[in-house]
Kinemage of the C-alpha trace (Angstrom):
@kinemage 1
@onewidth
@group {chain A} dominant
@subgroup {mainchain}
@vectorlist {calphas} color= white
{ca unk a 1} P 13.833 1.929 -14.144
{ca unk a 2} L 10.508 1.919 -13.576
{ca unk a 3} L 9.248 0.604 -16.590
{ca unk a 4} L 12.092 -2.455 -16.470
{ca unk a 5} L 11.090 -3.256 -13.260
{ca unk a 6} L 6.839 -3.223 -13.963
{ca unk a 7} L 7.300 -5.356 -17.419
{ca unk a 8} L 9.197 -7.866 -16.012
{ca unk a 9} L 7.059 -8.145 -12.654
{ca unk a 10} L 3.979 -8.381 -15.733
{ca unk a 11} L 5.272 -10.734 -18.210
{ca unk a 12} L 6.258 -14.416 -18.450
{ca unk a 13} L 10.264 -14.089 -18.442
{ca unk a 14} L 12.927 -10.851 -17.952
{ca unk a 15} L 13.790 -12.262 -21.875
{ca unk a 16} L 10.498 -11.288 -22.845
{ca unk a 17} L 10.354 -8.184 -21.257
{ca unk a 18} L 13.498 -7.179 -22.420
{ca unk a 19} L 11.780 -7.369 -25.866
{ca unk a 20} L 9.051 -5.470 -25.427
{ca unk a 21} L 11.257 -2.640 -23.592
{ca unk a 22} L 13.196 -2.434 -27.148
{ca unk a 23} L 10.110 -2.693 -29.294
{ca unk a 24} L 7.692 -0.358 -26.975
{ca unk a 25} L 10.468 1.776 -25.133
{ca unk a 26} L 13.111 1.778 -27.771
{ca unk a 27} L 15.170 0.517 -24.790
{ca unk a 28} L 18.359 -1.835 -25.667
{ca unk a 29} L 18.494 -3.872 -22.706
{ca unk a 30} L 19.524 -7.847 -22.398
{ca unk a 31} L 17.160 -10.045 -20.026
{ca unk a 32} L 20.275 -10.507 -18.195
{ca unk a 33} L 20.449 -7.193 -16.963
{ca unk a 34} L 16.573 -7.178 -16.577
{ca unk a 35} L 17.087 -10.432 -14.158
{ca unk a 36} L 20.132 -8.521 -11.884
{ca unk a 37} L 17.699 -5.457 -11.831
{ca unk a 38} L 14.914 -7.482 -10.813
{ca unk a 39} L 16.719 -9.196 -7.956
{ca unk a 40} L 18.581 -6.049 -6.870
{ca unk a 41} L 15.048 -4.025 -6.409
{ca unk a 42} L 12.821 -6.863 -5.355
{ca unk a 43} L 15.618 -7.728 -2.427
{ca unk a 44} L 15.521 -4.132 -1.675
{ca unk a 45} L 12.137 -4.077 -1.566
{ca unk a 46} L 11.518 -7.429 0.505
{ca unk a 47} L 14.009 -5.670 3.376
{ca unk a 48} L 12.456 -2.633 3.488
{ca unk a 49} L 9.523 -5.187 4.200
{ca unk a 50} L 11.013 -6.655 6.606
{ca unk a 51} L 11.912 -3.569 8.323
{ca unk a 52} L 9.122 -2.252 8.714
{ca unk a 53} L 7.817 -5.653 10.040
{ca unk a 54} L 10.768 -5.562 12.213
{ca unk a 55} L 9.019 -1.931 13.658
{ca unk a 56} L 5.806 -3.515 14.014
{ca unk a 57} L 6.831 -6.423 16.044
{ca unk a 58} L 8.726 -4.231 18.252
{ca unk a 59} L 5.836 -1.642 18.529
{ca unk a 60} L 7.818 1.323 17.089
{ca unk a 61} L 4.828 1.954 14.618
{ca unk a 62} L 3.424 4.856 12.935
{ca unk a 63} L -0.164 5.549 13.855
{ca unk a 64} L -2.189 4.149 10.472
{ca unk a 65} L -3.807 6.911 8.161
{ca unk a 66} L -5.739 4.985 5.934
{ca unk a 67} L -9.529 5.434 7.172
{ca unk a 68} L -11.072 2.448 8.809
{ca unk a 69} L -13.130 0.180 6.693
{ca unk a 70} L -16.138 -0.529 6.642
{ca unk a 71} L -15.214 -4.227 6.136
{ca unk a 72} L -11.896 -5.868 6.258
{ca unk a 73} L -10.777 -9.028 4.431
{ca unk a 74} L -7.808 -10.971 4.582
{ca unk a 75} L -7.455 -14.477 2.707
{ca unk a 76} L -4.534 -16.232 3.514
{ca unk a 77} L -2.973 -19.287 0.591
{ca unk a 78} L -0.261 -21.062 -0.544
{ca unk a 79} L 1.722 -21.772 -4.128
{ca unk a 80} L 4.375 -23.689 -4.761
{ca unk a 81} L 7.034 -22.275 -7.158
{ca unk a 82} L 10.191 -24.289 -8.321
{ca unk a 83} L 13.578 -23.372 -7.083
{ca unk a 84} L 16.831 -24.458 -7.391
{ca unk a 85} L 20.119 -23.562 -5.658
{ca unk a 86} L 22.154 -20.602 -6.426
{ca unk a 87} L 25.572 -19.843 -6.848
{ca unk a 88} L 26.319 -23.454 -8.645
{ca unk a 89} L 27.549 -21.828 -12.013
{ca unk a 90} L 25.642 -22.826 -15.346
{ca unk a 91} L 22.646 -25.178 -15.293
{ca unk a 92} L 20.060 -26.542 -12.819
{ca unk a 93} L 21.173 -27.920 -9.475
{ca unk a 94} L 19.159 -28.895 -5.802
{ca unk a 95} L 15.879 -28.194 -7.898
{ca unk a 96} L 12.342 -29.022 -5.856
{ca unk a 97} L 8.946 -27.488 -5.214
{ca unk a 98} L 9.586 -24.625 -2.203
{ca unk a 99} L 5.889 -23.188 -0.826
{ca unk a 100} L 5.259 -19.391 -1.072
{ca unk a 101} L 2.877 -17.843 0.899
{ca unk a 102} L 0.258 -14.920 -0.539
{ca unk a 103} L -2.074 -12.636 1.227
{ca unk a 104} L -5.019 -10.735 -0.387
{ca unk a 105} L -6.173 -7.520 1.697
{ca unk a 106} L -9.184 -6.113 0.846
{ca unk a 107} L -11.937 -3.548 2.066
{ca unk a 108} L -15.286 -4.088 1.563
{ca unk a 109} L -18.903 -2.365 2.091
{ca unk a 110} L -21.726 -4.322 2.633
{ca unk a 111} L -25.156 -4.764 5.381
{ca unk a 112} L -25.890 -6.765 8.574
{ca unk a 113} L -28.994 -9.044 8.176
{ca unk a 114} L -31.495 -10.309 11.009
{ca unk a 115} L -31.755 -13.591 9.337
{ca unk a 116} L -29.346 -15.711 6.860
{ca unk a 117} L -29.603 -13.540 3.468
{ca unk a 118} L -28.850 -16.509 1.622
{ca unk a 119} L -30.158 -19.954 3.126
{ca unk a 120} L -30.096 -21.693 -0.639
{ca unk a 121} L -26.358 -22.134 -2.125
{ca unk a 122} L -25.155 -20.011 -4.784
{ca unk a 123} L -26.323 -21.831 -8.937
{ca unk a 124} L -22.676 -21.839 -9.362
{ca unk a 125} L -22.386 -24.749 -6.430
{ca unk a 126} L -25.310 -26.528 -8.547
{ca unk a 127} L -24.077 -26.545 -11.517
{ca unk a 128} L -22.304 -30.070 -12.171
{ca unk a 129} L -19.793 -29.373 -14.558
{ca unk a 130} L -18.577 -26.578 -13.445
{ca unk a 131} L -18.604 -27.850 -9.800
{ca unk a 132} L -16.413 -30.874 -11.220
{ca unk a 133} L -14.081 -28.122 -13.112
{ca unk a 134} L -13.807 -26.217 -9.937
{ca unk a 135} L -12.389 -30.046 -7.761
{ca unk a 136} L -10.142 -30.604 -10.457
{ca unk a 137} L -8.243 -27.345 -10.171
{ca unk a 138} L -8.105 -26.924 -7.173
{ca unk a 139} L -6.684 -30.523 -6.629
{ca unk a 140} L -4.293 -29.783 -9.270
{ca unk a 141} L -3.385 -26.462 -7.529
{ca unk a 142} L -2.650 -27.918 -4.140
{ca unk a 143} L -1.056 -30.907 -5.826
{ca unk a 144} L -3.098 -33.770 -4.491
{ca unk a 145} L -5.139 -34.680 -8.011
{ca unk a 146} L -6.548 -38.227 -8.225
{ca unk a 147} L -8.309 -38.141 -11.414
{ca unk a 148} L -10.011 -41.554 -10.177
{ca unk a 149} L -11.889 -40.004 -7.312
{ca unk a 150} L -13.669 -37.827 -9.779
{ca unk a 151} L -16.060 -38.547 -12.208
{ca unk a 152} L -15.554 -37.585 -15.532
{ca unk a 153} L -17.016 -34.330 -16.358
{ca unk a 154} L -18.943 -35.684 -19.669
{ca unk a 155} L -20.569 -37.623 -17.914
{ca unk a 156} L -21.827 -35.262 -15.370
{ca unk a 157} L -22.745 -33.017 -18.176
{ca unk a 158} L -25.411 -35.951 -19.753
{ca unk a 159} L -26.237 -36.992 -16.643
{ca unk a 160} L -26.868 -34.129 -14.699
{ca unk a 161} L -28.747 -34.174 -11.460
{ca unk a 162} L -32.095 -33.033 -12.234
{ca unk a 163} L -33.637 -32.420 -8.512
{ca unk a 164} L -33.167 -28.476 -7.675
{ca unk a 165} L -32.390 -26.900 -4.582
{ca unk a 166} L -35.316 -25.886 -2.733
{ca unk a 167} L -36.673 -22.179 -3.872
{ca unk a 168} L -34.952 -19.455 -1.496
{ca unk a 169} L -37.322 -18.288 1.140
{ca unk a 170} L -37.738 -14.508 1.784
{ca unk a 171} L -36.181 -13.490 4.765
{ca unk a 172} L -37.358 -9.986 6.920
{ca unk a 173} L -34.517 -8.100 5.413
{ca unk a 174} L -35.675 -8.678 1.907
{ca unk a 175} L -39.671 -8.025 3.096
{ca unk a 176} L -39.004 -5.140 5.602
{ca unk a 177} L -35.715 -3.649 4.251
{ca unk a 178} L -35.719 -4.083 0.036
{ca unk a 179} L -33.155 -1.162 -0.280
{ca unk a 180} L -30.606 -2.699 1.844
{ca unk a 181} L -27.245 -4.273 0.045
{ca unk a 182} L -27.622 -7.753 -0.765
{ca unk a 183} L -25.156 -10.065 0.494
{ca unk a 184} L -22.330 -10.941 -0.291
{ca unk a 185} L -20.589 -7.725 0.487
{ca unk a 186} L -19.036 -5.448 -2.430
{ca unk a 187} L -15.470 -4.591 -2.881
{ca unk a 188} L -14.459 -1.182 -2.455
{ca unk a 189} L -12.477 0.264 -5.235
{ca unk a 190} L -8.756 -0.237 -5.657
{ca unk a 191} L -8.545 -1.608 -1.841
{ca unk a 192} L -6.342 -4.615 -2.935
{ca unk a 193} L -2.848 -4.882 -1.304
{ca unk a 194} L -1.183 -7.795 -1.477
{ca unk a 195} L 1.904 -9.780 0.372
{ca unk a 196} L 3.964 -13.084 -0.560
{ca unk a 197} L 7.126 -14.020 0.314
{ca unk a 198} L 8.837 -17.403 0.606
{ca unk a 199} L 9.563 -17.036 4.399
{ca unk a 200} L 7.646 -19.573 6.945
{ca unk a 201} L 4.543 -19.333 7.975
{ca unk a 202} L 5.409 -17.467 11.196
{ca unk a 203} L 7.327 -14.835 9.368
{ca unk a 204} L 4.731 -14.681 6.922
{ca unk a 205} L 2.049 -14.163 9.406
{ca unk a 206} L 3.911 -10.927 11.113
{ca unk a 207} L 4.199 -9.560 7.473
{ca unk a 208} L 0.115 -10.023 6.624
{ca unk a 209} L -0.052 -8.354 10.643
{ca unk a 210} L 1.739 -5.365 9.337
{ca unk a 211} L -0.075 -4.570 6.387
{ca unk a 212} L -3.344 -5.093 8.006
{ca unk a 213} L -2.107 -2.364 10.573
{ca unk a 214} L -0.807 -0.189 8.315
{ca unk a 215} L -4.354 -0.069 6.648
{ca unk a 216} L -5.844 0.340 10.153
{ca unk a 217} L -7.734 -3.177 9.501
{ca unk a 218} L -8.285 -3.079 12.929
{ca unk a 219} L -10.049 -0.274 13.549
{ca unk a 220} L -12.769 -2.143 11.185
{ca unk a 221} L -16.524 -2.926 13.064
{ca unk a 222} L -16.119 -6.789 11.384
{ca unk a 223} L -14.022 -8.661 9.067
{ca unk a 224} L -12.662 -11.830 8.021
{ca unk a 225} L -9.610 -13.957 7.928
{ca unk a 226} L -10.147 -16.699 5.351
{ca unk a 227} L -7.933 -19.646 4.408
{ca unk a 228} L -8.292 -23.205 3.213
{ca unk a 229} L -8.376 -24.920 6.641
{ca unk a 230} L -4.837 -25.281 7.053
{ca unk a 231} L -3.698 -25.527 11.084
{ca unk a 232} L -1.012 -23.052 10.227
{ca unk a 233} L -3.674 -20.360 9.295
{ca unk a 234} L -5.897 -20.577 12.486
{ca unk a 235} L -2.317 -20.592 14.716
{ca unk a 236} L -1.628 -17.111 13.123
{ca unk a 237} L -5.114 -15.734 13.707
{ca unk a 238} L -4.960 -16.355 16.993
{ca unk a 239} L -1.929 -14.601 17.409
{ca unk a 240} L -2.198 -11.365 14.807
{ca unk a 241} L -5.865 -11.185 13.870
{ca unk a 242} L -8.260 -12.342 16.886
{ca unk a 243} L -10.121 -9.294 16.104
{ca unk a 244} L -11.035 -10.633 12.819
{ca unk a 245} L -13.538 -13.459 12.459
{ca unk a 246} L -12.040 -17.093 11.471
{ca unk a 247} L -13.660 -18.497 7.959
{ca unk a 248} L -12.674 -21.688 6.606
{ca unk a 249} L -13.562 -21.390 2.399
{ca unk a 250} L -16.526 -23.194 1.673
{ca unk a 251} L -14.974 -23.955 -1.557
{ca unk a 252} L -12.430 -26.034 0.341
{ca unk a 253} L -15.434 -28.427 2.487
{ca unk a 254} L -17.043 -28.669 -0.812
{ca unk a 255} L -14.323 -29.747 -2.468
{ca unk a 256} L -13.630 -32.825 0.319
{ca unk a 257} L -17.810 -33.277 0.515
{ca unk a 258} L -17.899 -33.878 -3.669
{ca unk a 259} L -14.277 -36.065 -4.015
{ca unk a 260} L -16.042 -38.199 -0.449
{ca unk a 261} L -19.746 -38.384 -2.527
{ca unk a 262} L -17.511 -39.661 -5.499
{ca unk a 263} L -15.908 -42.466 -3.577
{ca unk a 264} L -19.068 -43.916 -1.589
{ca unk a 265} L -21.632 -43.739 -4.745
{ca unk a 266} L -21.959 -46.099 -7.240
{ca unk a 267} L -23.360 -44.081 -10.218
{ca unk a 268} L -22.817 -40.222 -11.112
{ca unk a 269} L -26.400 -39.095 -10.253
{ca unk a 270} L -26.274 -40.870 -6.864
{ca unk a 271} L -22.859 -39.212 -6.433
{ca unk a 272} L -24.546 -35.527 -7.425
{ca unk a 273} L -27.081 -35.541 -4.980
{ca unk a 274} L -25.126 -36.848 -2.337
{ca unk a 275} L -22.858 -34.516 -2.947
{ca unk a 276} L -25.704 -31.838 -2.882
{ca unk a 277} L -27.007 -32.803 0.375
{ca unk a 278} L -24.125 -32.895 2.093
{ca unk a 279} L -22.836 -29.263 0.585
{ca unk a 280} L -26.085 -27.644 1.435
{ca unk a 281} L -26.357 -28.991 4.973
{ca unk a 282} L -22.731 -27.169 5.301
{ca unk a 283} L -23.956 -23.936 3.566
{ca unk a 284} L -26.497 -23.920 6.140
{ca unk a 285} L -24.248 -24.231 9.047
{ca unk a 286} L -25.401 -27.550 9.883
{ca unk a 287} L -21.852 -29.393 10.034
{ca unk a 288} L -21.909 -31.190 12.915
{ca unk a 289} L -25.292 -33.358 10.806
{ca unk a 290} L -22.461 -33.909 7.712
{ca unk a 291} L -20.152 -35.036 10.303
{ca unk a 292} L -22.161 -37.991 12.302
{ca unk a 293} L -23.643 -39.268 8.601
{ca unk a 294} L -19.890 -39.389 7.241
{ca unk a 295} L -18.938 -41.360 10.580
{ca unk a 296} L -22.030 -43.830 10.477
{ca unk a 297} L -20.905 -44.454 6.673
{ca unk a 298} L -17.391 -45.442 7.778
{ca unk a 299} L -18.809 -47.668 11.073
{ca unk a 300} L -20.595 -49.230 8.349
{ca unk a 301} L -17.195 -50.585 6.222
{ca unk a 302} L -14.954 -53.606 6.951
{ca unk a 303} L -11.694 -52.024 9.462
{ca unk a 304} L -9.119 -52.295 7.218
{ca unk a 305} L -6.689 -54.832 8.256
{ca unk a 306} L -3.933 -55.506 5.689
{ca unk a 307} L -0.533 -54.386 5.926
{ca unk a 308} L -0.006 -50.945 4.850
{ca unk a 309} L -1.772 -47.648 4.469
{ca unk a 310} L -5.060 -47.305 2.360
{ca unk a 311} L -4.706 -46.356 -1.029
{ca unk a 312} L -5.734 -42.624 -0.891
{ca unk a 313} L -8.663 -43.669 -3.261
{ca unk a 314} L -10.380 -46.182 -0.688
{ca unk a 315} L -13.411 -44.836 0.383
{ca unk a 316} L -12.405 -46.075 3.614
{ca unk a 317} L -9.783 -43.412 3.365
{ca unk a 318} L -11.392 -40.641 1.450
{ca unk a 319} L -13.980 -40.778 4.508
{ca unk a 320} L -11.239 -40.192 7.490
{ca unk a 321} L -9.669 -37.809 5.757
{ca unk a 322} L -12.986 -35.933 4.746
{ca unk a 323} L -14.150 -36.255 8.771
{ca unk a 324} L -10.898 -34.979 9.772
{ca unk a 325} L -10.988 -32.213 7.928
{ca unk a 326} L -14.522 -30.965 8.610
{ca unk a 327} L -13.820 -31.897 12.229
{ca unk a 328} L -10.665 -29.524 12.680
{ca unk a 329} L -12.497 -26.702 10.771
{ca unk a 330} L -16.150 -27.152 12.125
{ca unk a 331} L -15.632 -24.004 14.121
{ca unk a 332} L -14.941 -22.046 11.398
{ca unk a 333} L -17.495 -22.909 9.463
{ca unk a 334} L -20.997 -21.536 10.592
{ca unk a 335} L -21.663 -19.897 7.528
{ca unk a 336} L -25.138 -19.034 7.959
{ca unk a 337} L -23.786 -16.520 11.093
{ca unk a 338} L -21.410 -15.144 9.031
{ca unk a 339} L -23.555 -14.067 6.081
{ca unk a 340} L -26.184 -12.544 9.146
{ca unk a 341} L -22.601 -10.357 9.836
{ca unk a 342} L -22.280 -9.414 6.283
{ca unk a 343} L -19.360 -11.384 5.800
{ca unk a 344} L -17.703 -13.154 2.701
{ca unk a 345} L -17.425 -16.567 3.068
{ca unk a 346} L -15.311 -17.764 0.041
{ca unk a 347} L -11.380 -17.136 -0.124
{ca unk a 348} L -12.293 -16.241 -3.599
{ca unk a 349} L -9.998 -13.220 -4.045
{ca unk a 350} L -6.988 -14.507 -2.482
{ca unk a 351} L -7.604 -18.178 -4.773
{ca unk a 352} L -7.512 -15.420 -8.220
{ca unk a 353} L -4.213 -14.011 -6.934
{ca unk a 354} L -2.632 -16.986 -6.401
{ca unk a 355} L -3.481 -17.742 -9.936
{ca unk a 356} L -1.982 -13.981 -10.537
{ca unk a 357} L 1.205 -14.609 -8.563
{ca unk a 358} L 1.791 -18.033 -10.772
{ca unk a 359} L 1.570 -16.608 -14.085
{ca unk a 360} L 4.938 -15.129 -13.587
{ca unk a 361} L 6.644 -17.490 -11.259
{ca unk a 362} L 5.154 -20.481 -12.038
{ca unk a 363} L 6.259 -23.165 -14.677
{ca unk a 364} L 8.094 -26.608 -15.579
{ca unk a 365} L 11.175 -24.989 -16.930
{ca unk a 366} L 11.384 -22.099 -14.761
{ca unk a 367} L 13.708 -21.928 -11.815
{ca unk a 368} L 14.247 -19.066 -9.481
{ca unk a 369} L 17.326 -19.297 -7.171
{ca unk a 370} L 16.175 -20.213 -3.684
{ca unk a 371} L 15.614 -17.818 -1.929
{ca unk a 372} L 17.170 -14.500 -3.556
{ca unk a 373} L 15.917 -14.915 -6.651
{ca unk a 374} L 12.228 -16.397 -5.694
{ca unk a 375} L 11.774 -13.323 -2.511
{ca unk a 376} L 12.824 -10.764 -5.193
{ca unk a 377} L 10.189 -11.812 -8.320
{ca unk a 378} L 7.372 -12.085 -5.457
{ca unk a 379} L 8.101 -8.441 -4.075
{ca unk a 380} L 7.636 -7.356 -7.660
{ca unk a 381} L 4.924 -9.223 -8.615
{ca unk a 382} L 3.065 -8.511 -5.488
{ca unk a 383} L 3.576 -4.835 -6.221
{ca unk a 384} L 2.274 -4.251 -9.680
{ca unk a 385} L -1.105 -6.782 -8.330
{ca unk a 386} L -1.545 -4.244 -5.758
{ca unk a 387} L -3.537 -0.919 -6.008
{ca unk a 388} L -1.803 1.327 -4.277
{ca unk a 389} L 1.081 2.206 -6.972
{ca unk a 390} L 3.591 0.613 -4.352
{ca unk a 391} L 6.137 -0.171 -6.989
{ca unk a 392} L 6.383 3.156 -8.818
{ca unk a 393} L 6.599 4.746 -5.502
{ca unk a 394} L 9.846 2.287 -3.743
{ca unk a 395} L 11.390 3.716 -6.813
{ca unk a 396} L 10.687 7.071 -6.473
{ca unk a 397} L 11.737 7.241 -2.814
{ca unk a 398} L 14.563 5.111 -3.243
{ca unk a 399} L 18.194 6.107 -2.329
{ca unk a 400} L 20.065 7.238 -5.378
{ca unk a 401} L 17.001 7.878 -7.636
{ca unk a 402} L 17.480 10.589 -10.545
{ca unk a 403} L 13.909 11.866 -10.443
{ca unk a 404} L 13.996 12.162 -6.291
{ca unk a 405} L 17.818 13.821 -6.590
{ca unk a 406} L 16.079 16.516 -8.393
{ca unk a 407} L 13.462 17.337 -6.651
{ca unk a 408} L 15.663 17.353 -3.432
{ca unk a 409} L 17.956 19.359 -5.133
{ca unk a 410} L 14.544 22.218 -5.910
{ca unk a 411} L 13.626 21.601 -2.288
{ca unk a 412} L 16.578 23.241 -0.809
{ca unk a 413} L 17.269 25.881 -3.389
{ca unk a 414} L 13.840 26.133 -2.909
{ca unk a 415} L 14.860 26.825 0.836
């Protein structure tokens, strides 16, 4: 069972794991009976989930055992996976894009500094074409790509900026303390647990609140919650994880600061070192500087005053949405504090399991059933990406189990 139940949560399709079960298991089994085996467990698994969420809630918990980190982490996302409804017989019917929802949790070791460890932004925030690589996908990802607010990436490569950011300046902890960790903090090993489900955002939230208990996240001296801005995200740290600190990505600002230096430049080096500017002021923690120069450049432009909305390329546009955003997440976003407390301050980890999570759900002739089908894939995918060997174990311990029969069966004769 278990081995049905790991390839298929691994692969691209139950057909293709039902192929590799016969040519690596010598196991004759049809990826029809992989798919109702799939369901079956992951719905099993998603209400023992729920469950336990249930206890939670309702403060019938077990006292965590896990040790409490050093660090804790949580990034919070979103994917969309494409669904259609069930129990319409043969063929595709009431198809659309539904949202899931993924959580990363992970523990990580790391110092405290005295002064920001890293005033200068990382080379890989300087280098152009891999900055414009980086606003493309996520654009795509979050399915809001214009590929006329971005320059074209060959471009950027012959025309590269050639001004550098300004040489990083030693800071006390690097002249008094050399042997201390450098920031950003490390990840501990095989800390990752991970949650998804295609339940709202509130339910979503109690389920991340769980886990993070279970793991005794908050017994942690400092951690993060992380998340692309998204209102949704700060309402449920305020009301599961106060006692972590807020962190909007930076990838996210960036990402609005480069698309906004795109649509108020005229040529691709202007548009660089605009872009630049503005992203370093931000690394710095010096937001509210971004802000008033984004607002003087839209006091600056004709109102518009034709019928309709903007076209979402107007730089008339691109600006208010750019200001709202940095606006609603400006308190989240004093990154140079946050690297003094050691903190990460990229959603990094949670943006690569996203990318995990899709490989298997995600495609343009794939459709799960909403929601059996969808919940069940994600409990099993979300499994085998976790480190704690969650999936071998639900099968172990699970009602009806040969291999758990037995060993009850030695435990009383034992007796």
């Amino acid at each position: 069972m278990f081995h049905i139940l790991y390839t298929t949560a691994e692969v691209k399709s139950h057909n293709k794991a039902a192929k590799l079960l016969d040519v690596l298991d010598d196991l004759s089994i049809s990826g029809r009976h992989v798919n109702r085996l799939a369901e079956e467990i992951g719905l099993e698994m998603a209400a023992q989930r729920d469950h336990a969420v249930e206890g939670y809630v309702h403060h019938r918990r077990e006292p965590p055992t896990a040790p409490a980190p050093e660090v804790a982490v949580i990034g919070l996302d979103g994917g969309r996976v494409l669904t259609r409804e069930s129990g319409q017989g043969t063929g595709v019917h009431g198809q659309g894009w539904k949202e899931d929802k993924v959580a990363c949790l992970q523990t990580m070791k790391g110092a405290t500094f005295s002064a920001d460890p890293h005033p200068e932004p990382p080379k890989c925030f300087l280098d152009a074409p891999k900055v414009d690589e980086m606003v493309r996908d996520i654009q795509a990802n979050h399915g809001a790509r214009q590929e006329n607010e971005l320059p074209q990436l060959e471009e950027l490569a012959l025309e590269k900026a050639t001004t550098p950011a300004s040489p990083a300046r030693p800071t006390p902890d690097e002249t008094t303390a050399a042997a201390k960790p450098a920031w950003p903090p490390k990840r501990t090993e095989n800390s990752r647990t991970c949650v998804a489900t295609m339940q709202d955002c509130h339910a979503f939230g109690k389920m991340v609140a769980a886990e993070a208990y279970r793991r005794n996240f908050h017994a942690a001296p400092c951690g993060a919650l992380l998340g692309d801005g998204g209102a949704w995200i700060w309402t449920q740290h305020k009301k599961w994880f106060s006692y972590l600190t807020p962190i909007a990505d930076f990838v996210h600002p960036l990402t609005y600061l480069y698309v906004t230096a795109t649509a108020v430049s005229a040529n691709v080096s202007g548009r660089w070192q605009q872009y630049v500017g503005w992203m370093t002021q931000c690394w710095q923690g010096d937001v509210a500087d971004v802000i008033a120069d984004l607002e003087a450049r839209l006091a600056q432009m004709e109102p518009h005053t034709g019928p309709g909305k903007l076209p979402a390329t107007d730089p008339r546009e691109v600006l208010r949405r750019t200001i709202g955003y940095l606006r609603n997440n400006q308190d989240h976003m004093n990154y140079a504090e946050y690297r003094k407390q050691g903190l990460p301050v990229t959603s990094s980890m949670v943006e690569s399991l996203i990318k995990e999570i899709n490989y298997r759900v995600k495609g343009t002739e794939k459709f799960w059933d909403n929601p059996e089908g969808a919940e069940a894939i994600l409990q099993l995918r979300a499994a085998v990406l976790s480190d704690d060997n969650r999936l071998r174990t639900f099968i172990m311990t699970r009602p009806g189990n040969a291999t758990r029969c037995h060993e009850e069966t030695e435990h009383r004769q034992a007796a």
